[in-house]
N, C-alpha and C positions, 0 to 999 in steps of 0.2 A: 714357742721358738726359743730356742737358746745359743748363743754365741760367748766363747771364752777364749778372753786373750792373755798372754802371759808374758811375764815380768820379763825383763826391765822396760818399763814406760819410753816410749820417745827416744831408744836409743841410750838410755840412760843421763840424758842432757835435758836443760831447761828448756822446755817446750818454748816455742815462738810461732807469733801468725798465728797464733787460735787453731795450734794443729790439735787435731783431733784423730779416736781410732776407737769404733764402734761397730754396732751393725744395724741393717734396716730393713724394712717391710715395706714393699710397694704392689703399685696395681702395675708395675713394670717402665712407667712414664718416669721424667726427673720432677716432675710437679706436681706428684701424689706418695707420698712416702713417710713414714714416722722412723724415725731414728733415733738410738740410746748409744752415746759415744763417751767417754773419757776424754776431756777438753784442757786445754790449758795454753794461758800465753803470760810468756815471761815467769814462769814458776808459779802461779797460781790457779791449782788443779780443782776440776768441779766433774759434775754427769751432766750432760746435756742431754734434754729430749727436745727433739724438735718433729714436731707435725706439719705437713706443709699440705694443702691442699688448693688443686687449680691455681697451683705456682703461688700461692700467699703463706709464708712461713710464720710459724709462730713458737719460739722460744724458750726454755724454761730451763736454767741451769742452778743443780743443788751442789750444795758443799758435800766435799767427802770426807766422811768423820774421820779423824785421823789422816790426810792428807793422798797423796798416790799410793796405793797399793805396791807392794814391794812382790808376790807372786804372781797372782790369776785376777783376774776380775771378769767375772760371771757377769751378763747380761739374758734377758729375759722378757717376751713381749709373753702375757696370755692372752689370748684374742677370746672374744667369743660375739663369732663369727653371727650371729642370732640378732644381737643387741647392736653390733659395729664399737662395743669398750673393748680398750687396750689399754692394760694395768703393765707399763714397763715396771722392770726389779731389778736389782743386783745382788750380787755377793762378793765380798772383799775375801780374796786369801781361800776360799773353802768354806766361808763363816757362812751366817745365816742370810737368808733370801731378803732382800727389803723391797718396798712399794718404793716409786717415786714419784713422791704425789697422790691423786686421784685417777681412776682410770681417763683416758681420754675417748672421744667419741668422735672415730670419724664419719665420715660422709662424702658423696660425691665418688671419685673413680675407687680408692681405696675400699670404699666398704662395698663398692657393687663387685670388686675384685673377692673380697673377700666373702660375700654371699652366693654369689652365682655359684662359686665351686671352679669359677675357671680358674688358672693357674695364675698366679702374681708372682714378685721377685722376692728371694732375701737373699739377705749376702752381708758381704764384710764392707765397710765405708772407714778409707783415710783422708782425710781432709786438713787445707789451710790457708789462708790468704794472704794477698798482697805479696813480697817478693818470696822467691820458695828458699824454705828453710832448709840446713841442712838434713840428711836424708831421714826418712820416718818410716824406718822398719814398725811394721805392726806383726804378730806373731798371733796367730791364731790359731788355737786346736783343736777347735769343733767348731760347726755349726749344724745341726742335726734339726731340721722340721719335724717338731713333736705335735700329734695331735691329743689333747687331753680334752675333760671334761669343760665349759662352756664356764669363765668366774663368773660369779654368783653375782 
C-alpha cells in the first residue's frame, strides 16, 4: 500500500496540537489500525507510526533527516498478509524508499482482517489535539492498494 502527500506541509505554517497527516490500515474498527503519518508540534517535525490494537496504542516517532520535506512524502505499509509483519517506509522528495524501524507484527482484529481476505480499510488520516489549530489542508495524490509479493 502506498499513500503520497505533497508539499507544502500543514499549510505551510508551524504545525501545532501534534497535528498530523498520513495514512492507515485497518480491520475497519478505530481500535485496530497501524498508521505512518508526518507529525509535528510547535515546529518539530518526526514519522509517526502507531499500531494500536483492541483500542491499546503504541507509539514510535523517528526523526526526519533533513527536517519536513519541501515536495512529496511517500509513505508505504508492505504487508505480508502470511506472517501478519508490516514493514512501514518512506520516501522524501522522490528519493529512496526507507524502513522505519523493524517490521511490526500485528494480531488480533487487524491481522484476522488481513488473513481472511475479507475487506479492511485504508485511507488518508489528518489528525490533532486539544484546542483545534488553524486549518490542516493535507493534499494527497494517491493512494493506490498495491498487491505484491509477501517481505521476506
Amino acid at each position: 500500500m502506498q499513500g503520497r502527500l505533497l508539499g507544502p506541509f500543514f499549510n505551510n505554517k508551524t504545525p501545532q496540537n501534534f497535528q498530523s497527516q498520513g495514512i492507515y490500515l485497518s480491520n475497519g474498527d478505530q481500535d485496530n489500525y497501524l498508521k505512518i503519518a508526518l507529525t509535528a508540534n510547535n515546529g518539530t517535525g518526526g514519522l509517526e507510526v502507531v499500531y494500536e490494537n483492541a483500542g491499546t496504542p503504541v507509539t514510535t516517532t523517528f526523526p526526519i533527516p533533513g527536517g519536513i520535506p519541501s515536495s512529496t512524502l511517500d509513505f508505504f505499509f508492505a504487508v505480508n498478509p502470511t506472517t501478519g509483519a508490516v514493514q512501514p517506509k518512506y520516501a522524501i522528495n522522490g528519493g529512496a524508499t526507507t524502513n522505519l524501524g523493524n517490521p511490526i507484527q500485528v494480531s488480533g482484529a487487524l491481522l484476522s482482517a488481513l488473513q481472511t481476505g475479507k475487506a479492511y480499510a485504508v485511507g488518508v488520516i489528518a489528525t490533532s489535539r486539544g484546542p483545534r489549530p488553524s486549518q490542516q489542508p493535507g493534499i494527497f495524490s494517491m493512494l493506490p492498494p498495491i498487491r505484491k509479493q509477501p517481505i521476506g
